[in-house]
C-alpha positions as CSV (number, residue, x, y, z in Angstrom):
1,X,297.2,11.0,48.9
2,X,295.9,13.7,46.5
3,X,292.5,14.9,47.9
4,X,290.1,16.6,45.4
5,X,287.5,19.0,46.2
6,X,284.0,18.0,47.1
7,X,282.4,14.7,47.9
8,X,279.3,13.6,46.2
9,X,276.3,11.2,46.9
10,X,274.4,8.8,45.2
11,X,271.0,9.1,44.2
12,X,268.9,6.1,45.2
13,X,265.9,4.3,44.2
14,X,265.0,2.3,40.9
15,X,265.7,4.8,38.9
16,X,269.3,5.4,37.4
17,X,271.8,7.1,40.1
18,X,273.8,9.4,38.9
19,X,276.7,11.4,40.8
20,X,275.5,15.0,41.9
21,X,277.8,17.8,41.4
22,X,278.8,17.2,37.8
23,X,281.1,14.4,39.1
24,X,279.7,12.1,35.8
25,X,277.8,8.7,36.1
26,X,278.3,5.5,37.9
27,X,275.5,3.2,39.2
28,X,274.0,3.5,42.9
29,X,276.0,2.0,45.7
30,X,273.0,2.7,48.3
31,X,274.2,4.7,51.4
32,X,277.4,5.6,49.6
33,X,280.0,8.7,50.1
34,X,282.4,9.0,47.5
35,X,285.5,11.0,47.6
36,X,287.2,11.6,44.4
37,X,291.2,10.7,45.6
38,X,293.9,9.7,44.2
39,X,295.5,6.9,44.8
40,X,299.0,6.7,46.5
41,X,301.8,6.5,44.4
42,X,305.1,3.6,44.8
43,X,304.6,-0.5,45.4
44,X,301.4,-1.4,47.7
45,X,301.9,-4.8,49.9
46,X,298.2,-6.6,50.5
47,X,297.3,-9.6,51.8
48,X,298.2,-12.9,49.9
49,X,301.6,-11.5,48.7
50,X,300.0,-9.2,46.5
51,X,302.0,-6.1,45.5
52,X,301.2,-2.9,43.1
53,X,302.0,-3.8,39.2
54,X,302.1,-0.1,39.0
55,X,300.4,3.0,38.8
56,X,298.3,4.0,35.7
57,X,298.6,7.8,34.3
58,X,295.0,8.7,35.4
59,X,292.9,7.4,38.3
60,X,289.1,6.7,37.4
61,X,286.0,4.5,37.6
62,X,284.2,2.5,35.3
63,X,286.1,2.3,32.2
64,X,286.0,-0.4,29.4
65,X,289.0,-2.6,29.0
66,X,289.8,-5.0,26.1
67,X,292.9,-6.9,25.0
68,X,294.1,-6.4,21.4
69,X,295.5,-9.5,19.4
70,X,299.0,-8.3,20.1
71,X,298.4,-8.1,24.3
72,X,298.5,-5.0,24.8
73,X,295.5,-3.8,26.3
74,X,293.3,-1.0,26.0
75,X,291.8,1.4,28.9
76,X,288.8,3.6,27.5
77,X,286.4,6.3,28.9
78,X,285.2,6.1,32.3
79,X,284.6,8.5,34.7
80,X,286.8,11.4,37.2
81,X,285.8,14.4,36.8
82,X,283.3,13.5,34.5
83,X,282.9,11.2,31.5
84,X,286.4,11.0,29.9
85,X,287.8,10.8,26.4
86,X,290.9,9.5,27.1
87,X,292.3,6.5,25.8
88,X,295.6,4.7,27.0
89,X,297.3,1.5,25.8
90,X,299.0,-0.5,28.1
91,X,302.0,-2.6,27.5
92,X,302.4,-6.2,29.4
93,X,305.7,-6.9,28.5
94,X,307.6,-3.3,29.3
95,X,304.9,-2.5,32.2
96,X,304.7,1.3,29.6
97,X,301.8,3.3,29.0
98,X,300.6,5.4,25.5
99,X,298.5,8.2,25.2
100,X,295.9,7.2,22.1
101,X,293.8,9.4,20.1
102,X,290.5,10.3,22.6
103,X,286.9,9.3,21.9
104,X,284.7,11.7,19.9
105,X,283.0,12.6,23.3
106,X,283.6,11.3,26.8
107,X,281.8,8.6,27.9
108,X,281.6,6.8,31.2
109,X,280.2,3.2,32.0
110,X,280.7,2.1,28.0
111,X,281.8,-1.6,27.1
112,X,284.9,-2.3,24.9
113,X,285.9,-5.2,23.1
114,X,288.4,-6.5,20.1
115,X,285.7,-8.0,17.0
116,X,286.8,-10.8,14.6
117,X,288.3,-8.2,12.4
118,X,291.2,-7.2,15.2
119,X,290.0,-3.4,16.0
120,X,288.3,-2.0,18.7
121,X,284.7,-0.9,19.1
122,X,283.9,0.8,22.0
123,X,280.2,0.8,22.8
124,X,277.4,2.4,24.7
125,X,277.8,4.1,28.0
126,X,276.5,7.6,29.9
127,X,277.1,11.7,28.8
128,X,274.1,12.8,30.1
129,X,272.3,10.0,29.4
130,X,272.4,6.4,28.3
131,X,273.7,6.3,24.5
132,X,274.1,4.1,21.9
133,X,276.8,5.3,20.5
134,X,279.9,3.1,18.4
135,X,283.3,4.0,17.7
136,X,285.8,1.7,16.0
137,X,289.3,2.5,16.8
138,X,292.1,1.8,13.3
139,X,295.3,1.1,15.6
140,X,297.6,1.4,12.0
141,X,296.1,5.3,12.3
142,X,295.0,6.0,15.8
143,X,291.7,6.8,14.8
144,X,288.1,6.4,15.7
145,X,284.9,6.8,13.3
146,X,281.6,6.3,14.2
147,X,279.6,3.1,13.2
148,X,276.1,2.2,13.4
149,X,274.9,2.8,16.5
150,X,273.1,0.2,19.0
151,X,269.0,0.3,18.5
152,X,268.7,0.4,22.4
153,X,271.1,2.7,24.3
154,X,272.5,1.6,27.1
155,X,275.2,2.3,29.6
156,X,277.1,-0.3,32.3
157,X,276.1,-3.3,29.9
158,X,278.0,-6.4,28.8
159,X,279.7,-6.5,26.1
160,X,282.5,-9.4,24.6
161,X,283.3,-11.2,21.2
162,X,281.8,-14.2,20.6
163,X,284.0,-16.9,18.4
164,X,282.1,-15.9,15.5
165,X,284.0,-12.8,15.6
166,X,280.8,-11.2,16.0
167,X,280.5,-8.0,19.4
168,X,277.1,-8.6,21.8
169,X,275.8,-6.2,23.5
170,X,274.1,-7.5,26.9
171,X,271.2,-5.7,28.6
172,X,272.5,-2.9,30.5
173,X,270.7,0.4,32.0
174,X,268.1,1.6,30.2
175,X,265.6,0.0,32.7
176,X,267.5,-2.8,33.7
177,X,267.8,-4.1,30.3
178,X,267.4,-7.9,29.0
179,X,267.8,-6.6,25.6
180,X,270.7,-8.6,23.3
181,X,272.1,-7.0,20.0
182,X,274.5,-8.6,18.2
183,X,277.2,-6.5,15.6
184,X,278.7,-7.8,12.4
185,X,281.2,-5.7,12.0
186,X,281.8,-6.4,8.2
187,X,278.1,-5.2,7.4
188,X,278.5,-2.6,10.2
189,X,274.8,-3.6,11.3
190,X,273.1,-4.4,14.6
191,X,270.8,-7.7,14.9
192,X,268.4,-8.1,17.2
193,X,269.0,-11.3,19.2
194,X,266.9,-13.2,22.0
195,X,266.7,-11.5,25.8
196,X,267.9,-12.4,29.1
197,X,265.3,-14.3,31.2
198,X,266.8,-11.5,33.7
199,X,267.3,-7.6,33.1
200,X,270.1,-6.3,34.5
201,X,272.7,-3.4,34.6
202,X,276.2,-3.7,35.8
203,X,276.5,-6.8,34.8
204,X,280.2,-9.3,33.7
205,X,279.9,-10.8,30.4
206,X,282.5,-13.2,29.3
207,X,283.1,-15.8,26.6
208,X,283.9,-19.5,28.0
209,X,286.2,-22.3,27.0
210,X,282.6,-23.9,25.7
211,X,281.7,-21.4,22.8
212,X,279.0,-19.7,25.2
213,X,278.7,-16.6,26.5
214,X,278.0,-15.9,30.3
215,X,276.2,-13.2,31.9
216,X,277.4,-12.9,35.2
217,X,276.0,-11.0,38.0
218,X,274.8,-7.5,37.9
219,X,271.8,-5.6,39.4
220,X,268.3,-5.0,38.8
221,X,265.5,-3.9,41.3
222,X,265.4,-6.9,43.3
223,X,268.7,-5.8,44.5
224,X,272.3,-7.4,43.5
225,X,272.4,-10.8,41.6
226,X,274.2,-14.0,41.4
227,X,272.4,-15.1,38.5
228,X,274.6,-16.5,35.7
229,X,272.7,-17.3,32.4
230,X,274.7,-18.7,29.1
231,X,274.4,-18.3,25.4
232,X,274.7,-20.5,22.5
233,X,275.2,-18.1,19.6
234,X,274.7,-20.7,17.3
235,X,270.7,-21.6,18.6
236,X,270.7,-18.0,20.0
237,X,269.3,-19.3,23.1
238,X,269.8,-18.8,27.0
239,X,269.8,-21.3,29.6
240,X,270.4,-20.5,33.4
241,X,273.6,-22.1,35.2
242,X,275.2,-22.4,38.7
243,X,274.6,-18.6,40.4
244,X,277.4,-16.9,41.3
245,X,278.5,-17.6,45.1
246,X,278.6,-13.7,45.8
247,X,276.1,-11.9,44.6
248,X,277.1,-8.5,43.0
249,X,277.7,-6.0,40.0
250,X,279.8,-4.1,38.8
251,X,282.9,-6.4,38.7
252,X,286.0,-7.1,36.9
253,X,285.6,-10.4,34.3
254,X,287.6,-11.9,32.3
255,X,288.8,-15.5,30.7
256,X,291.5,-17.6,31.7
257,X,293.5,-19.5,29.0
258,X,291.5,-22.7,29.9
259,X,288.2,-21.3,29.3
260,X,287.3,-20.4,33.1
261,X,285.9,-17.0,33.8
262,X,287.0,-15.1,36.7
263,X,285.0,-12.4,38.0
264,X,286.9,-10.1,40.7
265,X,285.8,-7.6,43.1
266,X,282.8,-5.3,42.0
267,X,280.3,-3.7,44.4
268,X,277.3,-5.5,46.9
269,X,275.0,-4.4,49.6
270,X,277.8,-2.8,51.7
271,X,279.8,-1.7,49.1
272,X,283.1,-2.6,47.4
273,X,284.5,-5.9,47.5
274,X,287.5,-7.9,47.4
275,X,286.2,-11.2,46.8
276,X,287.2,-13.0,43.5
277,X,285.7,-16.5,42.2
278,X,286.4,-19.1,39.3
279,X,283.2,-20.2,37.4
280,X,284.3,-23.4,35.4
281,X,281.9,-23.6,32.3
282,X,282.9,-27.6,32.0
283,X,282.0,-28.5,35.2
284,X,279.0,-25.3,35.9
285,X,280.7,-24.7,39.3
286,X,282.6,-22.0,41.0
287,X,285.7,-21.7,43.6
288,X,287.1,-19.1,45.3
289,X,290.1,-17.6,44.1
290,X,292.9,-15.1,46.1
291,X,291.1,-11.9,46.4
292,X,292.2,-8.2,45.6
293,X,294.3,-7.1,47.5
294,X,292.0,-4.2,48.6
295,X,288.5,-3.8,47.7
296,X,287.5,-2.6,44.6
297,X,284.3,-1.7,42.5
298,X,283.6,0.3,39.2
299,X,287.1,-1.9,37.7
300,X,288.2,-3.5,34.4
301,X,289.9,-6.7,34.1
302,X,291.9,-8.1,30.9
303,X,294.2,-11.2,30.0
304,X,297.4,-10.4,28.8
305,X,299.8,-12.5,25.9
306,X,301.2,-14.0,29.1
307,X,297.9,-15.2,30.2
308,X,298.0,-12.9,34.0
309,X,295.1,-10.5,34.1
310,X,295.1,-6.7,34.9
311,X,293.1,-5.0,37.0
312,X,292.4,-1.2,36.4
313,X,290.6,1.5,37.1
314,X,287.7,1.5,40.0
315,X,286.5,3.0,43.4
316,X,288.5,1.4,46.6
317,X,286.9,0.5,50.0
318,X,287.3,4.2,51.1
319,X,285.6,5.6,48.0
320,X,288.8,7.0,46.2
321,X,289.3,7.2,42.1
322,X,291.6,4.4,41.9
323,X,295.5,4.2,39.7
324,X,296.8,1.0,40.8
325,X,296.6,-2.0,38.4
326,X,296.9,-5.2,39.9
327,X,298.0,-8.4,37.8
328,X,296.4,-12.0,38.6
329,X,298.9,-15.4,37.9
330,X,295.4,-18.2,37.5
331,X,298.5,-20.6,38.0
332,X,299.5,-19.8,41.5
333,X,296.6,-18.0,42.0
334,X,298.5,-14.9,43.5
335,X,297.9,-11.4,42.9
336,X,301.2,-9.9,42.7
337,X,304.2,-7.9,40.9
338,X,306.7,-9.4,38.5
C-alpha cells in the first residue's frame, strides 16, 4: 500500500465539512480520520466470491459516474488531492481505460449523467465552494463547453435523466437542499421544478422501471436518512414510498435492466458500509442484496451494455482513496470478476 503524507479531519456540525489541509471536499463522516492511501494493486478475494474487476488509473472519492449509450462509462471529478479535472472512460467489454479531455476546473462531489441528446453534462459540485457550474462533454471531439449554469449551486446532489430525455438536479448541499431544477438540454435552460418534502445532501437519485424518479437516502441535520420520495415528471409531483432499510448517504445507485434500483455501500453513523439493497418500484419494497466486498463510501455505480454494474471510486473502511472497481451480476447476485 502506497501511503501519502498527512491525515486530515472532518469538520463537524450543520454546517458543510470540508477536509482541512487542502485535501478538497467531501461531506462529514462524524468522528472520522481519513488517510489518503492507495489501494493495493492485483485481484482482491472478499466475502461472497467477490474478486477485484481491476484497478482504475487513479484512486479517489466522490466522483460522478454515468453510462454513455454505447456502455462505456464515464468517471468524472472527484476528489485526491484535491478537486480533480480528470476524466477517464472505461471500457466493459476489453476491461481498458482512456484518458479524456479534463474539466475546465476540478471539481469534487459534482453529479454526471447522459441527457436525451447522448452527451454528457456534468453538473454542480465543490472548488472552494458549492457551484453551479455545467459542462457538456462532445465525445465525436473530446470536448467540454460550458452551458447554462444551475440557478442554485450545489455540490453532493442527485442528478439522473428522466425518460423525457430531460437532466434533474436533486437538492444537494447548499443547506441541505430540497430544491429541483430540471435542464432541456435543446434550449440549454434550467426550470424550476417542485421541492422535496425533505432537504438533503448526499443523496442516490435514480430513474425506475415506472417512469419515476427516486430519491434515495442522503443526510440532512436530523442525521442520516432512509427516506425515499418519487417523482412523476409528467404531474411534477413527489409522493413518499417504502424508506430505505439502512439508512445512509453517500452511496452508490444505479438501475437494473428491470427497473429495480440498487443502492450499494455509502456512509452511516459509524462510517462506511458494505450493505447493498434492492428497492423494487412495482412492488415499493426492498431486499437485501450481496454486499461489497469491503466497505465503501464516497463511490459511483453504473450499468454497463451487459447489464453488471461498476463500482468506482470511494473511501474504504480504513479511510483510504480507493482504485478497485467492483462489478455486480443482479442475476446471481454476486459481486465478482469475469
Amino acid at each position: 500500500m502506497t501511503r501519502l503524507p498527512g491525515r486530515v479531519r472532518w469538520l463537524l456540525g450543520g454546517a458543510v465539512a470540508m477536509l482541512i489541509l487542502n485535501w478538497g471536499f467531501l461531506s462529514g463522516i462524524p468522528g472520522l480520520w481519513v488517510t489518503r492511501d492507495a489501494v493495493p494493486g492485483g485481484v482482491q478475494t472478499g466475502a461472497g466470491g467477490l474478486a477485484s474487476r481491476g484497478l482504475a488509473p487513479i484512486a479517489r472519492a466522490a466522483p460522478a459516474v454515468a453510462a454513455a449509450p454505447d456502455g462505456r462509462i464515464y468517471v468524472v471529478g472527484g476528489t485526491a488531492d484535491g478537486p480533480l479535472d480528470v476524466v477517464e472512460e472505461y471500457d466493459p467489454d476489453t476491461n481498458s481505460w482512456r484518458t479524456l479531455s479534463g474539466l475546465g476546473r476540478g471539481r469534487a462531489g459534482l453529479a454526471a449523467a447522459v441527457a436525451g441528446n447522448g452527451r454528457l453534462y456534468a453538473v454542480g459540485g465543490w472548488i472552494t465552494a458549492a457551484v453551479g457550474t455545467v459542462e457538456e462533454y462532445d465525445a465525436t471531439s473530446d470536448r467540454w463547453s460550458r452551458k447554462a449554469e444551475l440557478p442554485t449551486p450545489r455540490a453532493q446532489l442527485g442528478l439522473a435523466t428522466a425518460l423525457n430525455g430531460r437532466l434533474y438536479a436533486v437538492g444537494g448541499w447548499g443547506g441541505y437542499l430540497s430544491t429541483v431544477e430540471e435542464y432541456d438540454a435543446a434550449a440549454d435552460r434550467w426550470i424550476a421544478r417542485s421541492g422535496l418534502e425533505q432537504g438533503r445532501e448526499g443523496l442516490a437519485l435514480a430513474l425506475g422501471g415506472d417512469g419515476r424518479l427516486y430519491a434515495i437516502g442522503g443526510r440532512n441535520a436530523s442525521g442520516y436518512l432512509g427516506t425515499v420520495e418519487a417523482y412523476d415528471t409528467a404531474a411534477d409531483g413527489w409522493s413518499a414510498r417504502s424508506p430505505m432499510p439502512t439508512a445512509r448517504g453517500w452511496a452508490g445507485v444505479a438501475a437494473t435492466r428491470d427497473g429495480r434500483i440498487l443502492v450499494a455501500g455509502g456512509t452511516g453513523p459509524k462510517g462506511a458500509l458494505s450493505v447493498v439493497e434492492e428497492y423494487d418500484p412495482g412492488t415499493d419494497t426492498w431486499r437485501s442484496r450481496a454486499p461489497l466486498g469491503e466497505p465503501r463510501a464516497f463511490l459511483g455505480l453504473a450499468r454497463a451494455s451487459n447489464g453488471r454494474l461498476l463500482a468506482f471510486g470511494g473511501l474504504n473502511g480504513d479511510r483510504s482513496l480507493m482504485q478497485l472497481v467492483e462489478e455486480y451480476d443482479p442475476g446471481t447476485d454476486r459481486w465478482r470478476t469475469r
